[in-house]
C-alpha positions as CSV (number, residue, x, y, z in Angstrom):
1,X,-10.3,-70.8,-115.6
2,X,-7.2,-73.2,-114.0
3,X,-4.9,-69.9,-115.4
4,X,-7.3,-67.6,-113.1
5,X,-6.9,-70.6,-110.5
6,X,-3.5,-71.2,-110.3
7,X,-3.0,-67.9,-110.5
8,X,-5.0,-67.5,-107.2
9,X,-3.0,-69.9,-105.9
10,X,0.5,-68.6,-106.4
11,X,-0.8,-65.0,-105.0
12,X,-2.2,-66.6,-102.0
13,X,1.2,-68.4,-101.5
14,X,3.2,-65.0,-101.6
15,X,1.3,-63.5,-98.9
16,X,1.6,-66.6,-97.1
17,X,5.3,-66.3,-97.0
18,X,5.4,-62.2,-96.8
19,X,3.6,-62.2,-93.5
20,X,4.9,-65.9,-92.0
21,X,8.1,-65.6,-92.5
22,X,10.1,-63.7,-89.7
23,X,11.3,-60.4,-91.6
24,X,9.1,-61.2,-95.1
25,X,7.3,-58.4,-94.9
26,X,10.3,-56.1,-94.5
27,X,10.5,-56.6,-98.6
28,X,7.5,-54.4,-99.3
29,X,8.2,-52.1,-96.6
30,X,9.4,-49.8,-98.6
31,X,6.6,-49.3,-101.0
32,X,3.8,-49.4,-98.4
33,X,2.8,-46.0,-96.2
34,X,4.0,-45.6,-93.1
35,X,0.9,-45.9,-90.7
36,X,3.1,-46.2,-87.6
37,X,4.8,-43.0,-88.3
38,X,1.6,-41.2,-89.7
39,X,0.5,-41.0,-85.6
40,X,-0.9,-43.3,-83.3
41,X,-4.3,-41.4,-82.7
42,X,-4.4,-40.6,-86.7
43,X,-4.4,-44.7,-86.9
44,X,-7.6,-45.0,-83.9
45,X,-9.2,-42.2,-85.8
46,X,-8.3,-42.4,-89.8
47,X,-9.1,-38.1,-89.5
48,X,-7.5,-36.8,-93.0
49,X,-6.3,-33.6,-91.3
50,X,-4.5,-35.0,-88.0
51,X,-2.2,-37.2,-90.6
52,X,1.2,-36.7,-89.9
53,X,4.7,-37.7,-90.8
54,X,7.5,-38.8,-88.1
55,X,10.6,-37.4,-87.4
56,X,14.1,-37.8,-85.5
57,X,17.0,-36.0,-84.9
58,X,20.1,-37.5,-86.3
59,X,22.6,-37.8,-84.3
60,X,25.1,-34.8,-83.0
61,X,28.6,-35.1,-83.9
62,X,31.0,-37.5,-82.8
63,X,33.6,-36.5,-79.8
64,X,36.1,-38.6,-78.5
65,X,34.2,-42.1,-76.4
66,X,35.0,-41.6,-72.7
67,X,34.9,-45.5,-70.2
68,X,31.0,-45.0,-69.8
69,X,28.3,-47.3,-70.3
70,X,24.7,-46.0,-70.8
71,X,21.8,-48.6,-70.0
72,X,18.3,-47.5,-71.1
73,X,15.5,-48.8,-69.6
74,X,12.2,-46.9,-71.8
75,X,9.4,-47.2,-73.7
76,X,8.6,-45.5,-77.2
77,X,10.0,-42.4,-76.8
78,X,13.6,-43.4,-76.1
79,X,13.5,-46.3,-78.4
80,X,14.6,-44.7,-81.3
81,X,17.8,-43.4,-80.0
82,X,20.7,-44.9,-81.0
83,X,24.3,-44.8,-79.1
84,X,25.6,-41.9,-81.3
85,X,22.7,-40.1,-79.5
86,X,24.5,-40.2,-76.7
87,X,27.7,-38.8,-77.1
88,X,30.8,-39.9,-75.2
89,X,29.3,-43.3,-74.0
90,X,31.5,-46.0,-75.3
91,X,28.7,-48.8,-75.2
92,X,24.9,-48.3,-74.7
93,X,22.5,-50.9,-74.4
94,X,18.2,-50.1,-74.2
95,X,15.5,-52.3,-73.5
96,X,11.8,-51.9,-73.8
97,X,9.3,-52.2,-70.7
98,X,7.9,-54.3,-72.7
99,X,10.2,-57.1,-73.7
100,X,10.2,-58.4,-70.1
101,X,7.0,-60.4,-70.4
102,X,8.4,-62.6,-73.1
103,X,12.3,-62.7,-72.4
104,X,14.6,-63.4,-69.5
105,X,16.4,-59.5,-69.4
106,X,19.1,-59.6,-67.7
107,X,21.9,-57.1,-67.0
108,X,26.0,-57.2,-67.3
109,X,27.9,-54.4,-65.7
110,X,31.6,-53.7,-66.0
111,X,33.6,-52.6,-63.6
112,X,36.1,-51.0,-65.6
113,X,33.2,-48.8,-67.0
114,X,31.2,-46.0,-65.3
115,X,28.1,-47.8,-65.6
116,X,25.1,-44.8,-65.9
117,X,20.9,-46.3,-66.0
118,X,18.5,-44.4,-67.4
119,X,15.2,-45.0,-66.6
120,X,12.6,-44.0,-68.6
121,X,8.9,-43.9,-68.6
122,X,5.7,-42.2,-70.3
123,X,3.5,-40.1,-67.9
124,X,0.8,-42.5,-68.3
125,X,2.3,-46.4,-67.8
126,X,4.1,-44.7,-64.2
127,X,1.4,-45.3,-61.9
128,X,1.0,-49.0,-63.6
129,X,4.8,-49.7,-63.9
130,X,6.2,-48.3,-60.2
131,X,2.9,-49.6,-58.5
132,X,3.3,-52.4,-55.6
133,X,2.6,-55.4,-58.1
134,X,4.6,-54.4,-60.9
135,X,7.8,-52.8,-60.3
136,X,9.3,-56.1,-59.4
137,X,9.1,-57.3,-63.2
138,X,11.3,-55.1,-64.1
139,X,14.3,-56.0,-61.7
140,X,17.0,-57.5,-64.1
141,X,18.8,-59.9,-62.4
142,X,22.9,-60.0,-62.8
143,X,24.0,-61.8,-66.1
144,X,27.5,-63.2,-66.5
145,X,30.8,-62.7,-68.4
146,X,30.6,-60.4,-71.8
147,X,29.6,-57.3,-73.2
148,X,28.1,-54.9,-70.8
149,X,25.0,-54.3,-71.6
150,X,21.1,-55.8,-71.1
151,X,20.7,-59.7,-71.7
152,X,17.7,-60.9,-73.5
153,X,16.7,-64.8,-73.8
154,X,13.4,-66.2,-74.4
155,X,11.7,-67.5,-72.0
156,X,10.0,-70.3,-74.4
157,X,12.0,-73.1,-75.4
158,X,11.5,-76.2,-76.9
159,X,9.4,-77.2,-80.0
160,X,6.6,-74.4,-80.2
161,X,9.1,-71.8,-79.8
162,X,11.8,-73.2,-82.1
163,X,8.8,-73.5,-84.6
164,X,7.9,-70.0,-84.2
165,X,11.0,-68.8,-85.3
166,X,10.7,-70.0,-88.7
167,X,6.6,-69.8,-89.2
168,X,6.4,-66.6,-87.2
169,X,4.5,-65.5,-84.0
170,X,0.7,-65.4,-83.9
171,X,0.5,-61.7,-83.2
172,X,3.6,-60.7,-85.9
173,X,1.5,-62.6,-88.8
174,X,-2.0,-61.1,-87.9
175,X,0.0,-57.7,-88.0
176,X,1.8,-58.1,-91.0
177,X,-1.5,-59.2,-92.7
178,X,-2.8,-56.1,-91.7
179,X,-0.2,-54.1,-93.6
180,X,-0.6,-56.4,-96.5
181,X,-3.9,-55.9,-96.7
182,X,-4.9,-52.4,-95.2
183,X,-1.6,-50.3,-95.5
184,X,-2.7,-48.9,-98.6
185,X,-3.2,-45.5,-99.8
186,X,-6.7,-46.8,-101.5
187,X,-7.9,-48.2,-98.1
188,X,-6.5,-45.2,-96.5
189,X,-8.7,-43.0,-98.4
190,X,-12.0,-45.2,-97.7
191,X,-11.2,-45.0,-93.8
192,X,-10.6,-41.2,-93.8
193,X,-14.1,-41.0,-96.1
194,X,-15.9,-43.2,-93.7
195,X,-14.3,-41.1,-90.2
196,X,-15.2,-37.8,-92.0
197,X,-18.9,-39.0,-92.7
198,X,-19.6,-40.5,-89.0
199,X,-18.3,-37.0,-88.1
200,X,-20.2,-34.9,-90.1
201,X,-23.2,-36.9,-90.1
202,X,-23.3,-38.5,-86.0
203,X,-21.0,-36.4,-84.6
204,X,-18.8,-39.3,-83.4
205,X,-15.2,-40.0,-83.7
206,X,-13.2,-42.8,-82.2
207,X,-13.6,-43.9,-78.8
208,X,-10.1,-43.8,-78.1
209,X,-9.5,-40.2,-78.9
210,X,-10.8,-37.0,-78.4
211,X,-10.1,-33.6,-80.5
212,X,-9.1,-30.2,-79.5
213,X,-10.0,-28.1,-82.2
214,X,-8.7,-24.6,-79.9
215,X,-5.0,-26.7,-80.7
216,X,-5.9,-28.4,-83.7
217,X,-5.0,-31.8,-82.1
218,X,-6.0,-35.1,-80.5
219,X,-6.3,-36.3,-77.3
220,X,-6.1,-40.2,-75.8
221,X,-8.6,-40.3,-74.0
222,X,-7.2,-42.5,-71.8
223,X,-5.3,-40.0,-70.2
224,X,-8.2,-37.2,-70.3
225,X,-11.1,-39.2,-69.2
226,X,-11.3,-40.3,-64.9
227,X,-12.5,-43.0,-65.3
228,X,-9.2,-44.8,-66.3
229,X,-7.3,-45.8,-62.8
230,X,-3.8,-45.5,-64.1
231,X,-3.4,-43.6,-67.2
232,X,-5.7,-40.8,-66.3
233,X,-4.1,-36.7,-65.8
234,X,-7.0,-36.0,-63.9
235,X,-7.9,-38.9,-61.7
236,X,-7.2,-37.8,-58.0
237,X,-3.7,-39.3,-56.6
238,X,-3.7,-39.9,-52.9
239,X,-0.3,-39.0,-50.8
240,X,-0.8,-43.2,-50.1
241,X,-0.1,-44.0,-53.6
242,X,2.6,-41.2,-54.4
243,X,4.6,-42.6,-51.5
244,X,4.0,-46.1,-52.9
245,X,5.5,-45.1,-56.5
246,X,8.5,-43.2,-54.4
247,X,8.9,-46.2,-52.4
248,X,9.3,-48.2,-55.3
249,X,11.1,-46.2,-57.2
250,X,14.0,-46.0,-54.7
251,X,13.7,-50.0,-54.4
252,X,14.9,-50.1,-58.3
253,X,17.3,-47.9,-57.8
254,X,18.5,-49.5,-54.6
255,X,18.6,-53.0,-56.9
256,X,20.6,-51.4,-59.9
257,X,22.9,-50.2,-58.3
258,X,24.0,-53.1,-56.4
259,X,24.5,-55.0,-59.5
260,X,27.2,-52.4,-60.5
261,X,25.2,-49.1,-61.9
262,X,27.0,-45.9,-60.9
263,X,24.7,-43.6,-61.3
264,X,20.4,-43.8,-62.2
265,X,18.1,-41.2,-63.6
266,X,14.5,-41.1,-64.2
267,X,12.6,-39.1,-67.2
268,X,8.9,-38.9,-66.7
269,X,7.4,-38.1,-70.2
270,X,4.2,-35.8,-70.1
271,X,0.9,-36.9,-71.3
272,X,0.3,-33.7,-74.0
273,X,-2.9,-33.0,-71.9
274,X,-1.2,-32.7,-68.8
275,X,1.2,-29.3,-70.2
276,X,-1.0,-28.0,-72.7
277,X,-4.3,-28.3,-70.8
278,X,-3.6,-28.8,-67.1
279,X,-7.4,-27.6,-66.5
280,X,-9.0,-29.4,-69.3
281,X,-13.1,-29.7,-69.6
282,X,-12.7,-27.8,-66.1
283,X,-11.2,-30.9,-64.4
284,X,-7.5,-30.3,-62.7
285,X,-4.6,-32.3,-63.5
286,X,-3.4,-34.8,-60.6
287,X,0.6,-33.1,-60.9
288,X,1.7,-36.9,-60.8
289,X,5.0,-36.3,-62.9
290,X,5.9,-32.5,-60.9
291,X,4.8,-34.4,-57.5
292,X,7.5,-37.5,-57.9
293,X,10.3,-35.3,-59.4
294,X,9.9,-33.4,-56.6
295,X,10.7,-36.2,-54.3
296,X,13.3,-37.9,-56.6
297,X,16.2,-37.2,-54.9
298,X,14.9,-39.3,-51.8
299,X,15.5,-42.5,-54.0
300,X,19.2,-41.9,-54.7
301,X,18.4,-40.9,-58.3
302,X,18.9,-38.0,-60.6
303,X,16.2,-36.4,-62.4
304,X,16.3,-35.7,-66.4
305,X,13.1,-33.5,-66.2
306,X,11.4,-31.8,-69.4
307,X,8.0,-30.7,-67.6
308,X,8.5,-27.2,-67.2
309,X,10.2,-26.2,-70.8
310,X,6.8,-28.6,-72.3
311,X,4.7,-26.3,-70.0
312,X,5.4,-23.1,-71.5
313,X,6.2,-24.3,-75.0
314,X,2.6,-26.8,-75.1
315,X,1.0,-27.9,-78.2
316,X,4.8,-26.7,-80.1
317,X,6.2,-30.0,-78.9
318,X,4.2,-32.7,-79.4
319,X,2.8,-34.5,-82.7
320,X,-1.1,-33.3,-83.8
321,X,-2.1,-36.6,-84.2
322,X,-0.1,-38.6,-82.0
323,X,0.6,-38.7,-78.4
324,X,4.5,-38.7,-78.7
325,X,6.6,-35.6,-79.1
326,X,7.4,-33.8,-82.0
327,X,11.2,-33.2,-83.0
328,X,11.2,-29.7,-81.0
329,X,10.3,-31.9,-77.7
330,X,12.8,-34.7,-79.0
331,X,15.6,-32.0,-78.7
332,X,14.5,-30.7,-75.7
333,X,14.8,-33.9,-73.8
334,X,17.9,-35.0,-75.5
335,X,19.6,-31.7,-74.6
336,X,18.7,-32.7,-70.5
337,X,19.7,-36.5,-71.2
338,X,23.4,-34.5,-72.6
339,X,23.4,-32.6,-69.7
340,X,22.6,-35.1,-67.3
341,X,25.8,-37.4,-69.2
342,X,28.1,-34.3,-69.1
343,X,27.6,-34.1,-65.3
344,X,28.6,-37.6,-64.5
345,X,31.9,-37.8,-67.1
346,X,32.6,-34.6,-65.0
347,X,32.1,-36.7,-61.8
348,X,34.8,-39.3,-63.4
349,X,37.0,-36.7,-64.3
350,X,37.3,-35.5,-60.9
351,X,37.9,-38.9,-59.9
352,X,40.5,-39.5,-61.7
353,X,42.5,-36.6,-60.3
């Protein structure tokens, strides 16, 4: 009995340490699925058949590094881009939308550089992130001397957050305990049992999705239901509110560049509903992302812009059980981002001459 005990107690110990210590559960990683990358909705819904694996381009081949600096201001969907994405750009610095609630994000600027922001943003965080009380979060101040790039500092200090960096956050440990626990191919298969009976038996699925069996697919139902303010394709937008996000929009803009940006571009990411099924349950998408592109220019800012090719391609671009894009969207949007780079080294070229 004190073998089965201490036995216990040495277990309990290790997955103390695995999911307390800041990168401990990085060591099992590697033997444990990958739940992020079998799709966000797959994870809401546990349905067997929308599991899916992730996928990213790897980066194009090297050309020569021209005096650029590419800033990237995005969410999930340019996160996983790396600078060799980007070819050309000697230095490249991103930062998430949401890192600014916890750190102090500033940003450097070189002068010597051509110093290019992207600004990028998911079709349905715009009407949250460009509206009158938020926008302002997201105005880095300027930093001082070194690398040009964004800035980050924590905007804790003292004890409790010196302490956290050794035990961990709150919200880290309750996830990695998760994946310790749940990120299992057995527990997997109980979940996808359990969502296959309730659907078979009651008819229900999760509350946060819907399916589209004509495109063998799921929906968030945040952004097909009206009822949600902001993330919603179909909730109506009034000419008040676009001009608010346009307004705003041109105020960031306006702010970047006087800390030393060059150039700015926004990319608007489609929700999938709002390309594959613009008339969905016989309501009519709102045309947020075509109504602001149209207008971009009056902020001083390009426009990378994938809504059209997404439009006739649909369902062929995004992920079944997910709501980002699949790698054919990924190269879509990465061929405009090169296109949108080419055109300013051209600018510098001519410049030069």
């Amino acid at each position: 009995m004190r073998i089965i005990h201490f036995t216990s107690l040495l277990l309990f110990f290790a997955m103390y340490l695995l999911v307390k210590i800041p990168g401990g559960i990085l060591w099992l990683k590697p033997w444990l699925p990958d739940l992020y990358g079998m799709g966000d909705l797959y994870r809401f819904s546990y349905l067997a058949e929308y599991r899916d694996s992730s996928f990213h381009l790897a980066p194009p081949p090297a050309v020569p590094e021209t005096n650029t600096c590419l800033f990237v201001l995005g969410d999930s969907f340019a996160g996983p881009f790396e600078k060799a994405h980007y070819p050309g750009t000697a230095a490249y610095s991103f930062v998430n939308w949401n890192q600014f609630p916890n750190w102090k994000v500033a940003l450097h600027t070189d002068k010597s550089f051509r110093n290019l922001f992207l600004i990028e943003c998911s079709e349905k965080h715009i009407q949250l992130r460009f509206s009158d009380g938020e926008f302002r979060k997201f105005l880095s101040p300027a930093a001082g001397k070194g690398e040009a790039g964004f800035q980050l500092e924590e905007k804790r200090s003292g004890f409790s957050a010196n302490l956290e960096k050794w035990t961990g956050r709150p919200q880290v440990t309750d996830q990695n305990l998760h994946m310790l626990l749940f990120s299992n191919e057995a527990v997997l298969q109980i979940k996808e049992t359990k969502a296959a009976m309730n659907r078979l038996v009651f008819g229900r699925i999760a509350a946060e999705v819907e399916e589209f069996p004509e495109k063998k697919m799921l929906l968030q139902r945040m952004t097909t239901d009206m009822d949600y303010m902001y993330m919603s394709a179909f909730r109506p937008l009034s000419k008040e509110k676009e001009d608010e996000y346009v307004r705003n929009m041109g105020s960031m803009v306006k702010h970047f560049k006087a800390l030393g940006v060059d150039s700015v571009a926004f990319a608007f990411i489609p929700n999938p509903v709002s390309v594959i099924a613009p008339d969905y349950k016989n309501r009519s998408y709102n045309q947020l992302i075509p109504r602001l592109e149209q207008r971009i220019s009056e902020t001083g800012a390009g426009c990378i812009s994938v809504f059209d090719e997404f439009s006739v391609k649909k369902e062929k671009v995004f992920r079944r059980g997910d709501t980002h894009w699949n790698v054919s969207g990924e190269k879509i949007w990465l061929e405009k981002a090169h296109k949108w780079l080419r055109g300013n080294l051209s600018d510098m070229a001519k410049e030069a001459q």
